[in-house]
N, C-alpha and C positions, 0 to 999 in steps of 0.2 A: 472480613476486616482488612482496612487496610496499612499497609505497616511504615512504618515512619521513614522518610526517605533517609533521616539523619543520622547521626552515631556520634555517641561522645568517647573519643578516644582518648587513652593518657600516656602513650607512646607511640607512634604510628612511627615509621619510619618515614623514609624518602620512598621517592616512588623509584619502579625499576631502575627509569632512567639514569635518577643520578646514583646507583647503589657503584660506585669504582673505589680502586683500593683508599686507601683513608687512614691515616694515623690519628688516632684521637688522645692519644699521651699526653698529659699539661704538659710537660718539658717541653715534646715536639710544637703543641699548637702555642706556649710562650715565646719559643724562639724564632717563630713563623711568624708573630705579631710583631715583634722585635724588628725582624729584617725588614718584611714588605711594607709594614706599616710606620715603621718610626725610623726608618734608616735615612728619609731625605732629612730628616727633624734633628738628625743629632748632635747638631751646633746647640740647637737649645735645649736638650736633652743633656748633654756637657753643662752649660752653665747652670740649669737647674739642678743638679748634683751639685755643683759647686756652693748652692746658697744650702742645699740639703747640711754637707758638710759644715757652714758656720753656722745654722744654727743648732746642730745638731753640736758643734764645739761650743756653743753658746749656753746652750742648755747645762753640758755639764759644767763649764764655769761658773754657772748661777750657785748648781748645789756646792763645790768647791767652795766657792767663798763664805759659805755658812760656817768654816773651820774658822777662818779670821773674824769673821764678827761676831762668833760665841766666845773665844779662848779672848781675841784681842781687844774687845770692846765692851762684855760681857761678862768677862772674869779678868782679866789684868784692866782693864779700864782703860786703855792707850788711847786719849780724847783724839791726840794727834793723827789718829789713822781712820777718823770715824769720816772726814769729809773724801778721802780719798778713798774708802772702800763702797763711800755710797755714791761717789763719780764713777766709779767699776761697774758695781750694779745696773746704775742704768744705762753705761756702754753696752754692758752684755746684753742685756735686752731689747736697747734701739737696734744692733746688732740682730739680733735674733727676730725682732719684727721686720727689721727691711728684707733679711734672708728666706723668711716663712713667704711675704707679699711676692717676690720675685719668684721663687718655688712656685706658689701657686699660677699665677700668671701664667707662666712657661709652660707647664704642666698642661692648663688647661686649654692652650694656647697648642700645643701639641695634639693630647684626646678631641680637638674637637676636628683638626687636620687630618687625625687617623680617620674619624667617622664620614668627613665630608670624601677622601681621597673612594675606601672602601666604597661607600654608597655608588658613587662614580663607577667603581671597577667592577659592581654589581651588576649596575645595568649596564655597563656598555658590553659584561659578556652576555646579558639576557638579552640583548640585541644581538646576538652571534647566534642565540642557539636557535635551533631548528622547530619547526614547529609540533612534532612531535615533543617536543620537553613542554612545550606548553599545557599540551594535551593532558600531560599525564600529572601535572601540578595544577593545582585551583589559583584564581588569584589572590586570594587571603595570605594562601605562607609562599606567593611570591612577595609579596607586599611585606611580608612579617619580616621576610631574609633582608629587605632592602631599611626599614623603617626600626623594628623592633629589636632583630639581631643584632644591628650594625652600633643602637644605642645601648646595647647591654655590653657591648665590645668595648664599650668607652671607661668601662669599670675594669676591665682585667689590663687595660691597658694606665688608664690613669693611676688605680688604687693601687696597681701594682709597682710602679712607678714611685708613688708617695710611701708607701706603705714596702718596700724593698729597698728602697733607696733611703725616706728619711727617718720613719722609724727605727728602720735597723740602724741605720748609723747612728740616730740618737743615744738606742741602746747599749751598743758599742761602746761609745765614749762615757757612756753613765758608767758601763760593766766595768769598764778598763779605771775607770777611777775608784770603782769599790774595789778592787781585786789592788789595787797602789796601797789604797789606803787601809785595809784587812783584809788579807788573801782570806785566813781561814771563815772570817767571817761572811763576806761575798760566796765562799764553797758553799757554807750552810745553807744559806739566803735560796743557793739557784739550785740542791740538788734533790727538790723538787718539783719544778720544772719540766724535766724530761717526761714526768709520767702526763703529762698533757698531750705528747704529740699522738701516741695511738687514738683517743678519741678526737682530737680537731681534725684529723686525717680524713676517717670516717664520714665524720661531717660533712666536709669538703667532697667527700663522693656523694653521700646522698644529695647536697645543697646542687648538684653537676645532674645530677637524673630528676630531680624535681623541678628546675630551670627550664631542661629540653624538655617536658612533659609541659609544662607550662605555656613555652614560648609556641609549640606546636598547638596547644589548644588556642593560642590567641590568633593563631594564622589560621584555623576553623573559623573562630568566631567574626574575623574580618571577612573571611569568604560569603557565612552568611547573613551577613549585613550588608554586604556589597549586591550581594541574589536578591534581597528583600528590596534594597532601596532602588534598583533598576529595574527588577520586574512589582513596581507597585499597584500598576493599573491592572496586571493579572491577580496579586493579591486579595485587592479591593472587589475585584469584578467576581473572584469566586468566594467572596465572603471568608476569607482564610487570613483574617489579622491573628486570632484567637490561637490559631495552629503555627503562625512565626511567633509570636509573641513566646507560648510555649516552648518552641525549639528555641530561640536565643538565651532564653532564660535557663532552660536543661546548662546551654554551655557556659552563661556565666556562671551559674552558681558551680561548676565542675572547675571552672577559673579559679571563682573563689577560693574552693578548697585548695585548689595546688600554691595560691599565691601563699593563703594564709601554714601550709605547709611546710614553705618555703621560708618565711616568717619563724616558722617555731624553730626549722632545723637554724637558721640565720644567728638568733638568739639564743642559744642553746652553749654556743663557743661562752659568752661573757661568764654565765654564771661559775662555768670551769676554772677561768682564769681570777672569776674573785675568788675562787674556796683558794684555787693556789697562792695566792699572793695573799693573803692573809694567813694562811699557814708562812710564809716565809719572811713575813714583820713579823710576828708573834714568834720568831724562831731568835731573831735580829734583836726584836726589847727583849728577851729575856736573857739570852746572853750576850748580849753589847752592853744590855742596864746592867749586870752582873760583875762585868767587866769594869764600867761606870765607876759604878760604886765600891769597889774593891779596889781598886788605884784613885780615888777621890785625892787621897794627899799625896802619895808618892809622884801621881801623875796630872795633875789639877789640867791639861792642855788635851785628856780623852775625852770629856766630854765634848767637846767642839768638836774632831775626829768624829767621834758616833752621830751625832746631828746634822753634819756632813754628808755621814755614811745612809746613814736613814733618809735624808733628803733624796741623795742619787736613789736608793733603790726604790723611793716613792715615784718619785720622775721616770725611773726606769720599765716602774708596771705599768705603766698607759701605752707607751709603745709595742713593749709586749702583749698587752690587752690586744692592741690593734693589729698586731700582725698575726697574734692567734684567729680575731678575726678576718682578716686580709683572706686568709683559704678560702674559706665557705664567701666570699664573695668574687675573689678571681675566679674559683669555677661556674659562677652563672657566667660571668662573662667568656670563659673558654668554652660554656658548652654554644651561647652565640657564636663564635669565632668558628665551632668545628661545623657548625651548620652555613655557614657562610664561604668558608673554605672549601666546603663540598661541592658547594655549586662553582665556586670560581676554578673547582678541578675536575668540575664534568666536563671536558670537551662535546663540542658539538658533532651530533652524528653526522650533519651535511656541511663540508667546509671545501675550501678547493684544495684540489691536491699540488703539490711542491710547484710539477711543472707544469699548471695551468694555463693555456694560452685565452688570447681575447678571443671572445667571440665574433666570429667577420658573417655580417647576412648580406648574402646578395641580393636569392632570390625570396628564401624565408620557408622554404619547402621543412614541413617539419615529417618526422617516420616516427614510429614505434617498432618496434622490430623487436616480436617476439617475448613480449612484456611481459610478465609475472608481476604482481603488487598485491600483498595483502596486508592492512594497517594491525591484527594481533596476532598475526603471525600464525595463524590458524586457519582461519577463513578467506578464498581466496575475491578480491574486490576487482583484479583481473587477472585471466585465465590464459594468457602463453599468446595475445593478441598482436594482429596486423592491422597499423591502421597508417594511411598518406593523407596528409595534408597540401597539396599543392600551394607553392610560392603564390602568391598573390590572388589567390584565389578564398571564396567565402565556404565554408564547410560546415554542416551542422551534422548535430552530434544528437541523434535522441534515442528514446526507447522507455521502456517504464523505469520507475523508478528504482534505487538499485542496483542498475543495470552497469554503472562502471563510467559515467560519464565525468561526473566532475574529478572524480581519479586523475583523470587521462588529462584535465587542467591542470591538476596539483600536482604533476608529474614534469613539465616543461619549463617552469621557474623553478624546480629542483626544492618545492614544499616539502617533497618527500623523494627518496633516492626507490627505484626499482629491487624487488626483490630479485627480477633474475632481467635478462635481456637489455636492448637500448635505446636510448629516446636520442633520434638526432636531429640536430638543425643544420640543413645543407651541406649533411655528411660530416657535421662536426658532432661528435656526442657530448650531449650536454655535462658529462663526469668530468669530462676532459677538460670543459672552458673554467673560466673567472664567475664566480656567481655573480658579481658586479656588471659582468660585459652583458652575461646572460640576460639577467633581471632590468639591466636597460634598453633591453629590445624587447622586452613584452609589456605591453598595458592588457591589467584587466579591471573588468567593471563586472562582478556579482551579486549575487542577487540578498545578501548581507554588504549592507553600507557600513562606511566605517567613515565615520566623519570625527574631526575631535574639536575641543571647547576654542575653538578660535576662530577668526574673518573667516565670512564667503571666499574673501579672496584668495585666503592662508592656505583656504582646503585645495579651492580648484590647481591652486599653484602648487600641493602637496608633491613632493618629488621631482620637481623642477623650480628651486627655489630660485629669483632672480628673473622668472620670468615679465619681461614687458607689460602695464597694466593692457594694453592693447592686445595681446594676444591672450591675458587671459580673459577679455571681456570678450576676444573673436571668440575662445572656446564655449562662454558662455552660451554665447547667440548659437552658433553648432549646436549644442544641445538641448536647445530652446530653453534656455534657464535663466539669458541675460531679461526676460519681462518681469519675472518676479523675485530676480534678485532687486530690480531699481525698484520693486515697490515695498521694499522692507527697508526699517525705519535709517538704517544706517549705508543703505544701496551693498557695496564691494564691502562695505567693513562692519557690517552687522556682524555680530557673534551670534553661531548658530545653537549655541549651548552644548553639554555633552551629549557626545554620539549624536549632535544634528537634533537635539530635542525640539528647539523652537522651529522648525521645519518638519512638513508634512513628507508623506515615505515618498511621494513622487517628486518632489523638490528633491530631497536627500537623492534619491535617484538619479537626478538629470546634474544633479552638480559632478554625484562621481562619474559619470559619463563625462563631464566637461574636461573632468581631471584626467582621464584614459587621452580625449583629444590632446588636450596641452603636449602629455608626454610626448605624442607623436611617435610612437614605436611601431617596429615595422611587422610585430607579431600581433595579434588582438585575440585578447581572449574575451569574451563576452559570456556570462553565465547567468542567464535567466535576467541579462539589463535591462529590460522593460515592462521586469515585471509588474511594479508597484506601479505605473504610470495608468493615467486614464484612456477613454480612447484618442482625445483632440490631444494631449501631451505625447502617445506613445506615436502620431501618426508622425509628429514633428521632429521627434526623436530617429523614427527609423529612418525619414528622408535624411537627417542628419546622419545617421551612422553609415547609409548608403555612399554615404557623400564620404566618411570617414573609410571605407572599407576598401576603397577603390587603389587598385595597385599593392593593397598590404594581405597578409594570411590574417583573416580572420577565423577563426574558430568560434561556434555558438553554441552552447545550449540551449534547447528550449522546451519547453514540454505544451506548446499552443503551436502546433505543428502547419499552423496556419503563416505563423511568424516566418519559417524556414523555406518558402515552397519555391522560392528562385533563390534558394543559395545553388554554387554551380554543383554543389555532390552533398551528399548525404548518405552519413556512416551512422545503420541503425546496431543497435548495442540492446545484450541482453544476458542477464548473469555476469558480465566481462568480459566475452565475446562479442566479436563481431559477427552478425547472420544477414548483415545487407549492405549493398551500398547502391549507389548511382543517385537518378536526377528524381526530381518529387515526377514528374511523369511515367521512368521507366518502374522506379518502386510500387504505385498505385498497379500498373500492370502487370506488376510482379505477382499482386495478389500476398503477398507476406504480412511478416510483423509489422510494416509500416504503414500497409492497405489499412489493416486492421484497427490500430490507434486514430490512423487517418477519421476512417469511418465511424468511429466511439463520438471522437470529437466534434465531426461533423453532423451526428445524428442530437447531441447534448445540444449544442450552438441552433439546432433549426427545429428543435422543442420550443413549444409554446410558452408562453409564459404565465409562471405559475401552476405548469402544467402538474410538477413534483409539488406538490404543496397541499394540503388542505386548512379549512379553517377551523 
């Protein structure tokens, strides 16, 4: 039986990588939204409080004047005050609509600066990290930190904002006017109240663990939508719609549940706040009516007072409604923030150090000296290895597979840092230089093309932006690509699709070869660059690279050992060791591990054809 590759999780953490210390406290991650995110904003963060406060004074002016037009207009009759109380009325409220539009505005005008600034700050540190953090994250809850996170961020920072700022002060100024106009009666109204905050607390915590469970299942399910829709032709080919179809559906319907969860805990605050505020009207009619009607003649001007009074504390339970709810929605949004904050406080394991000098290549002679490198920390990928690269000279790298070769690539643009020993480039180690100096003296072209959704000529030009059409049409022709770049439909400014779709793998091939020429660097890593080519394309290619190789360190993988046989040395590799080296002449004589692949290869290639095969 075979067992599903998948898993529906509903709290997975971070991976090792970014597990570093982390305060996840609302205070802490509130006042860290605060600073990084709304500190250039706070001019209009200021004036948005400001409109908070008049309509927030607006509001309780409205219920206030229910005392004058119950007593004044309603029971003494004063005709003369009736066009000037309804001139009030709707100052306070043009008043209080201009101050709500400009709040809002501001506001959003703000949350959408915080989301666009973060997303910014997101990727430019996922441009920093190393390639191990990639490794060890899918790209779905990279995509989720950048996309989903950063929009749920937009609620603990806006709603709390609206909902901290104008609510409360609405409340405020409703409270301070019930408490003017009957302390004892405002005491009865609010003191019950307090027994809400233990469960909206609650709340606010599970709504905070149901969010993160949530957001992390939709960074799964973007992962494998992203697997399905780029490996389709393998889907298709092995008959496995039935078997994605299935696993994507496993993880919506586990979405589902957590959203609709999320949902219930969400709605769960209102009904609280209706039983309480309706306990505390019903507290307010029956003894303010009591009141009422007991001073009817003595005091004929309470009435208006109570209708007043009851007006604010009606206007006052919407705010309170809302800020009861405001918890259980700041923390979706802080449990986005703590996940987003994790990653912008992962530092990168490979970065330069304080006193990094440039990198100066003269002759380009690279060493390994005594290397260690094992990628889980368990198993070793190389074993305590020597290996010389001669400056200007061509050097292949083989051995069976496994053996530690493309390591010893991902080890010289500092992909990955050494477990133990040192990589240097003409006596300079690479720990020591600029990753920037470094990484501008090497071009490689491997045997995974990476092309992205723009011009032939966006791509060849990729890392030498600014280059001349002419030099990169010369790079073209070097890699024999300028024939069938000019027969596609838009020549240089075709769009080759994502990842080079609309381009066959030996195209994709010779352009990123083109883009290694362009660079011009004086290091050359080649990994398997010819693989995908035909024979009449790769013959054209390697006269090009020949032409490209001359006077710089080139370095080759290959596993067609046919490719390598006048590089000027050859380092045979196996387990992570080194067991050979010299010229394809003196190794053949050697009789070793290189005779041997030699002879494999040679004995498959002068097989008959067909010969493996029956009908």
């Amino acid at each position: 039986m075979v067992r599903p590759l998948f898993t529906v999780q509903t709290g997975r953490a971070l991976s090792d990588h970014t597990k570093t210390p982390f305060n996840h406290s609302s205070i802490v991650l509130m006042r860290r939204l605060v600073r990084e995110g709304m500190r250039p904003y706070l001019a209009k963060v200021a004036l948005a409080i400001v409109c908070m406060a008049v309509s927030s004074g607006a509001t309780a002016v409205s219920a206030y004047l229910m005392k004058p037009v119950i007593n004044d207009i309603f029971i003494h009759k004063r005709g003369e005050l009736l066009w000037p109380l309804a001139i009030a009325v709707i100052v306070t409220f043009l008043a209080k609509s201009a101050a709500n539009y400009g709040e809002s505005v501001l506001l959003s005008k703000v949350g959408l600066r915080v989301i666009s600034d973060m997303q910014g700050r997101l990727f430019g540190h996922l441009m920093k990290m190393d390639v191990t953090f990639f490794h060890s994250m899918t790209t779905g809850r990279i995509l989720s930190r950048i996309i989903n996170d950063v929009n749920s961020m937009r609620f603990a920072v806006s709603n709390a904002l609206t909902g901290a700022g104008k609510d409360a002060s609405e409340a405020v100024f409703l409270i301070v006017l019930m408490f003017w106009q009957d302390w004892v009666l405002a005491t009865l109204s609010f003191i019950v109240f307090p027994v809400a905050i233990l469960p909206i607390y609650r709340l606010g915590r599970r709504m905070r663990k149901v969010t993160a469970n949530t957001q992390e299942q939709t960074g799964q399910l973007t992962t494998y939508l992203t697997q399905s829709v780029q490996g389709i032709r393998v889907v298709k080919a092995y008959g496995m719609e039935e078997y994605e179809k299935s696993k994507v559906s496993s993880l919506v319907e586990t979405l589902h549940d957590l959203t609709f969860k999320s949902a219930r805990v969400r709605s769960a605050a209102s009904p609280i706040m209706e039983m309480l505020g309706g306990v505390a009207i019903t507290v307010v009619i029956v003894y303010g009516g009591s009141q009422v009607i007991g001073h009817a003649d003595n005091d004929p001007e309470r009435a208006g007072a109570f209708f007043s009074f009851i007006t604010a504390l009606m206007m006052a339970y919407r705010p309170m409604k809302s800020l009861a709810n405001l918890n259980t929605n700041i923390q979706e949004g802080l449990a986005a923030a703590a996940r987003c904050f994790h990653v912008l406080d992962t530092p990168p394991a490979i970065r330069d150090k304080p006193d990094a000098a440039e990198l100066v290549v003269r002759e380009g002679a690279v060493r390994l000296d005594g290397v260690f490198f094992s990628y889980d920390g368990v198993k070793a990928a190389l074993d305590g290895i020597d290996l010389f690269f001669p400056g200007g000279k061509t050097v292949a790298l083989v051995g069976p597979s496994g053996a530690g070769k493309t390591t010893v690539l991902n080890l010289l643009p500092r992909f990955y840092d050494v477990t133990d020993g040192r990589v240097l480039i003409d006596g300079q180690e690479v720990r020591e230089v600029t990753l920037a100096s470094l990484r501008s003296k090497i071009a490689l072209v491997s045997q995974e093309i990476t092309l992205f959704d723009d011009t032939v000529r966006a791509n060849i030009a990729y890392g030498r932006f600014g280059a001349a059409d002419g030099e990169i049409e010369a790079a073209a022709r070097a890699a024999a690509a300028h024939e069938f770049i000019m027969a596609l439909p838009g020549g240089y400014d075709t769009v080759v699709g994502e990842r080079g779709f609309n381009l066959s793998g030996g195209q994709r091939q010779r352009l990123a070869i083109a883009r290694a020429m362009l660079k011009n660097a004086p290091i050359l890593l080649l990994d398997e660059a010819t693989s995908a080519l035909d024979t009449e394309s790769e013959r054209q290619v390697q006269a090009a690279l020949e032409h490209l190789m001359r006077g710089r360190t080139t370095i080759v993988i290959a596993h067609r050992l046919s490719t390598v046989v006048n590089a000027d040395l050859i380092h045979v590799m196996d387990h992570g060791r080194l067991v050979e080296s010299g010229d394809h002449a003196t190794l053949l004589a050697h009789g070793g591990l290189y005779a041997r692949l030699y002879a494999m290869q040679f004995a498959e290639e002068a097989a008959p054809a067909g010969s493996g095969w029956t009908r």
